[in-house]
N, C-alpha and C positions, 0 to 999 in steps of 0.2 A: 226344727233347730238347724240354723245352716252350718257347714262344716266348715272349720277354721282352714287359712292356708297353710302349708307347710311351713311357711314362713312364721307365721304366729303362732301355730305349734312349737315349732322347735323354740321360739321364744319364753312362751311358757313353761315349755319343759325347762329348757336353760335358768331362771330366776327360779324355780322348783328344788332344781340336783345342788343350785349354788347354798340355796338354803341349808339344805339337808347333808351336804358333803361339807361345806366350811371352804368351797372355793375363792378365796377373795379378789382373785383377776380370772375374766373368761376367758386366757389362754387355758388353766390348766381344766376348764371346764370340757373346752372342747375335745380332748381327750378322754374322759372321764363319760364324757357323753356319748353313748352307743345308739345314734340316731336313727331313728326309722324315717324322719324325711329327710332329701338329698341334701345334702351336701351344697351341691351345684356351682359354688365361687368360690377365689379365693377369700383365708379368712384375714380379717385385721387382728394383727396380734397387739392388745394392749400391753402399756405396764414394761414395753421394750426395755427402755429405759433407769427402769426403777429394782433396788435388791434388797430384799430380806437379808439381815443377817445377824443371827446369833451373837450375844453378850454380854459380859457379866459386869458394864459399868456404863455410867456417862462423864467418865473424866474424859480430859483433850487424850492423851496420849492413845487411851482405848479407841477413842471415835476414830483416831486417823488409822487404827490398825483394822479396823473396822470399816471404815471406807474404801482401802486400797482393795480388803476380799469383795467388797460388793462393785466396784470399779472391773476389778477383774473378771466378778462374774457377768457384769452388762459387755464387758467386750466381748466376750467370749458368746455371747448370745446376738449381737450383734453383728459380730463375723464370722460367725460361723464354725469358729477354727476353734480348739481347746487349748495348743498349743501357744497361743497370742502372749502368754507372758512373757514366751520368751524371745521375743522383738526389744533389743535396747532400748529405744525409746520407749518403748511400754513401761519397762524397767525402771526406769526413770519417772516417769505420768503416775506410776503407782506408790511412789516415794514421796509426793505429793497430792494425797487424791481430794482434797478442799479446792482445788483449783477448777473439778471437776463437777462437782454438784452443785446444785439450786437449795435444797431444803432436804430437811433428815429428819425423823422425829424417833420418838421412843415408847412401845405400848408391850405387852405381854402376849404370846397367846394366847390366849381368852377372852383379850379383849380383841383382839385383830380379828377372832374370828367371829362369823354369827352368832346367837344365843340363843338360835333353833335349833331344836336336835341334837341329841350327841355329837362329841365333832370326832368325825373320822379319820383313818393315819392319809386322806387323800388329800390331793389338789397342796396348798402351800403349807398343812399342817406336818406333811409326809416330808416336802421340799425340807422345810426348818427341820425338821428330826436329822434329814441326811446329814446338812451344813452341821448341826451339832453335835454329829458324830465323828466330821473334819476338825472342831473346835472341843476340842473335849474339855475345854476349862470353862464353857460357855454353861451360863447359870440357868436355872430350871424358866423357861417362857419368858426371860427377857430379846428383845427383841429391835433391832437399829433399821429403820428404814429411810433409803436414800434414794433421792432420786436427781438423775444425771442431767446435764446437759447435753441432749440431742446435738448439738451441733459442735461442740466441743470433741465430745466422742468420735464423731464422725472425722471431723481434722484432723483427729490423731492416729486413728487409724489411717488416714490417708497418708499422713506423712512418715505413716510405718510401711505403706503399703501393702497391706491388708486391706481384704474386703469391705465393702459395706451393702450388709442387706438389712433392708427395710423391712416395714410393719407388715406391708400387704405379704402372705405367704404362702405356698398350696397346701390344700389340706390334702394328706396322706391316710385311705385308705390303710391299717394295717392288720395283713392276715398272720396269726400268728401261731402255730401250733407245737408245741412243748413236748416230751418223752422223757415219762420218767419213771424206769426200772421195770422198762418196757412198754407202759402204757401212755401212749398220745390222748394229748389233749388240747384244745383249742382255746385262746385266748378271747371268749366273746363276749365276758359279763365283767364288765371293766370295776362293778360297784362291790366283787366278794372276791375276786382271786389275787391273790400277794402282788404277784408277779405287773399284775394289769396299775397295780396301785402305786406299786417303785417306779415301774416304766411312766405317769403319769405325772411323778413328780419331777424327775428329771425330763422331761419333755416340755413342759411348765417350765422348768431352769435353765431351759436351752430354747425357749422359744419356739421349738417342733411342732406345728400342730397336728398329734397324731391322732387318729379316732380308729374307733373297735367297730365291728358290725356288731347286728345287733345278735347273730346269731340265731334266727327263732327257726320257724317251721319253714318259710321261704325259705332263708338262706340255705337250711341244712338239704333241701330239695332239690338244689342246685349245685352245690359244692359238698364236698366229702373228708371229712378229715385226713383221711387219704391221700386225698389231689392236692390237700395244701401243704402235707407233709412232702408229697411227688414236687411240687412247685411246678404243678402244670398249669405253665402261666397265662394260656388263652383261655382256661375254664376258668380260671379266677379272674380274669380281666371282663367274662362273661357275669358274673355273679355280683363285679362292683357293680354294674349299671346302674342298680335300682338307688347307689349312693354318690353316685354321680362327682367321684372324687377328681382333686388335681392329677394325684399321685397314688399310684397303689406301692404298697410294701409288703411282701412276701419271706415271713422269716421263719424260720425252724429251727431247736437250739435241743440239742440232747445233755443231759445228764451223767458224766460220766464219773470214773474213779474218783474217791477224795472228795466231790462236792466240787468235781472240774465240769466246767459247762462248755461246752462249744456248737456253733449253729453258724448258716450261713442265709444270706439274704438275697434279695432281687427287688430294686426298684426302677419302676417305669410308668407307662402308659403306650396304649395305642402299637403295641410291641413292640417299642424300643426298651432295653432293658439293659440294665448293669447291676453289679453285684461284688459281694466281696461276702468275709467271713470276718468272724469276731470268735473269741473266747475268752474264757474267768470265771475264776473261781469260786463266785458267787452270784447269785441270783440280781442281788442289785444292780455286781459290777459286769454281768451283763449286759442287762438295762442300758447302764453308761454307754457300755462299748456300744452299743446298736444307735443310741440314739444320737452320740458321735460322729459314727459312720453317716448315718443319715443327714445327720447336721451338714457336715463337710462335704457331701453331694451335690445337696439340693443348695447349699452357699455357692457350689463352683459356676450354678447355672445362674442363681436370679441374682448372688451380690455383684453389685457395681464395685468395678474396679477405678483406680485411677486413668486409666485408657477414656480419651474424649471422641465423640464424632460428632459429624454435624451429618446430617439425616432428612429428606426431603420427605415426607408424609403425607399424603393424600387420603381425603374420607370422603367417601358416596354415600348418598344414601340420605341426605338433608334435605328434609321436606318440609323446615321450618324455621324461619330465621332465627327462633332460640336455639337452636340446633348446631346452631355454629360456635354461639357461645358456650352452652355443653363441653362438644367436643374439647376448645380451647384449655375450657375447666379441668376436664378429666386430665389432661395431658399435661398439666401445667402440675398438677396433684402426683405426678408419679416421680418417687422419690430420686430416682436418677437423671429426670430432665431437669437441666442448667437453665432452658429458655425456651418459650414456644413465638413465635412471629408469624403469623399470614402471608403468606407469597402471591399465593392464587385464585380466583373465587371462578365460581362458572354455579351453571342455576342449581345445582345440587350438588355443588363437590366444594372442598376447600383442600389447598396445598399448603402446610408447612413446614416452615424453617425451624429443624430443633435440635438443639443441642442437649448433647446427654453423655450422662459419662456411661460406661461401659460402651459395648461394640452393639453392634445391629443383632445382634442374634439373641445377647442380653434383652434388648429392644421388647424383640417377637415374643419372650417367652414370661416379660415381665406382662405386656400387654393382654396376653392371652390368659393371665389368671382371671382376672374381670368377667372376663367376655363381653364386655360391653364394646366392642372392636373386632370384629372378623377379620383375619388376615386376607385379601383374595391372591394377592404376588409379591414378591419382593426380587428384589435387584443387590445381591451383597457389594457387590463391584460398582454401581453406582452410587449405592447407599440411599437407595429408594423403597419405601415400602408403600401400600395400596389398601384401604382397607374400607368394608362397611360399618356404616355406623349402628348398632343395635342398642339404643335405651334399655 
């Protein structure tokens, strides 16, 4: 029997956990998913777009109060920022949110979700529990789903000037290790521990795509609950390899007085690294605060600003006249090129002309989720970048 690729595995398994957990978008899947094959690209997060949201009618007045929270929550996934309501024009966008969506419809929990298996508090069943614990008047599994217009949204955030990041997003290794009333413990079985299940619904509600190790006998042979409460972050930058992440996350949160939690973080790659701290007074509002933080990180690097450049782009490495068209494709598909044009051709290279909004560094870090583009130079000051082409 031959052995399936990583790739077809993790697909299997992914249509499997969806089943079985009641994930209805494989963002929150991939969270929930404690993968034993790599990782290796970035993910496309579906569903960007689109918000669940708790309710106890289908009259007009309820839908538009209804719209404005799910309006809210796709900017706020889409920018990255939490804070985005309070942008006056926002203010205003959310005082009319019909101007905003394509289609809404109306179903229950039970029925949104699979009809395999028990449905579990994870993936969007966990999400809707949160929101209707924000909407306390919200009736037992009714349920408003809207979904936005991509490019509406995007205008308006622009002319808020606020971010815009796209579908394509790194996935995030995250090492997680907890203390409580003295005893540490590690966050690496995402399908039975509270903690792994709140953190996957809000991660899911913000777009994050966060993933768990798996935790087994490897992992633990290499890394030590110890080293990941020390955040000794070269043995754990050792230990992601085998998951071949965008990003790794290094968090630790203690348990203190009263049901007060505090914990501090580290995210990077390749040893560059930053960090901050979070605290609250509850396990959830934990969760929040981390994946927050995280959210507004990893927005400050990949979302497109309103800032335009134009950008001379070179790819080697074509050994085949479809190859050019390829390229073209791929580059034409990334959310913040305005335009791709041909400049140059020579027997295996092609030069072009692109316009894009954010700066060149935006550029290097959006292209380098793929990996289907090796950087080999770039020029800030000319505004040149050089790169191989890898199908």
């Amino acid at each position: 029997m031959a052995l399936s690729s990583p790739k077809a595995l993790l697909q299997k398994r992914s249509y499997r956990l969806r089943m079985r957990l009641g994930v209805k978008s494989s963002l929150g899947l991939w969270f929930i998913l404690s993968i034993a094959a790599p990782v290796s690209q970035a993910l496309f997060v579906e569903d960007l777009y689109v918000a669940w949201v708790p309710t106890v009618s289908q009259s007009d007045q309820q839908r538009r109060q209804d719209a404005a929270r799910g309006l809210e929550q796709v900017l706020v996934r889409v920018s990255g920022r939490v804070n985005v309501a309070d942008d006056p024009r926002v203010k205003l966008a959310l005082q009319k949110p019909e101007q905003f969506y394509s289609e809404f419809s109306y179903s229950t929990v039970a029925s949104a979700l699979p009809k395999q298996d028990p449905p579990t508090q994870g993936g969007i069943e966990a999400r809707l529990d949160q929101t209707a614990r924000l909407t306390p008047e919200a009736g037992p599994g009714q349920i408003m789903r809207i979904r936005f217009e991509s490019s509406l949204v995007g205008q308006l955030l622009k002319e808020a000037q606020l971010p815009v990041w796209g579908s394509n997003r790194p996935s995030v290794l995250s090492w997680i290790a907890l203390r409580r009333e003295g005893t540490r413990e590690v966050v690496g079985e995402a399908l039975t521990q509270p903690f792994a299940k709140t953190l996957a619904a809000v991660a899911e509600r913000r777009g994050v795509p966060l993933f768990l190790p798996v935790w087994d006998l490897e992992d633990t042979s290499t890394i030590s609950v110890a080293e990941i409460w020390g955040r000794f972050l070269d043995r754990l930058e050792t230990a992601s390899v085998r998951y071949s992440p965008d990003k790794i996350l290094v968090f630790r949160a203690e348990s203190q007085f009263q049901g007060q939690w505090q914990g501090d973080w580290s995210l990077g790659e390749k040893g560059q690294w930053q960090g901050g701290s979070v605290s609250a007074d509850s396990e959830e509002a934990l969760a929040e605060a981390l994946v927050s933080a995280i959210a507004s990180n990893l927005s400050e690097q990949y979302a497109v600003s309103s800032f335009r450049s134009d950008i001379e782009l070179t790819v080697e490495g074509l050994t085949e006249l479809a190859a050019y068209a390829d390229v073209a494709q791929y580059l034409g598909g990334l959310g913040q090129i305005m335009s791709v044009q041909p400049k140059r051709f020579s027997a295996d290279m092609v030069t072009f002309r692109v316009k894009s909004e954010g700066d060149l560094q935006q550029m290097i870090d959006v292209i380098a989720l793929d990996r289907k583009l090796n950087l080999l130079r770039s020029d800030p000051q000319a505004g040149t970048l050089w790169y191989r082409w890898n199908p």
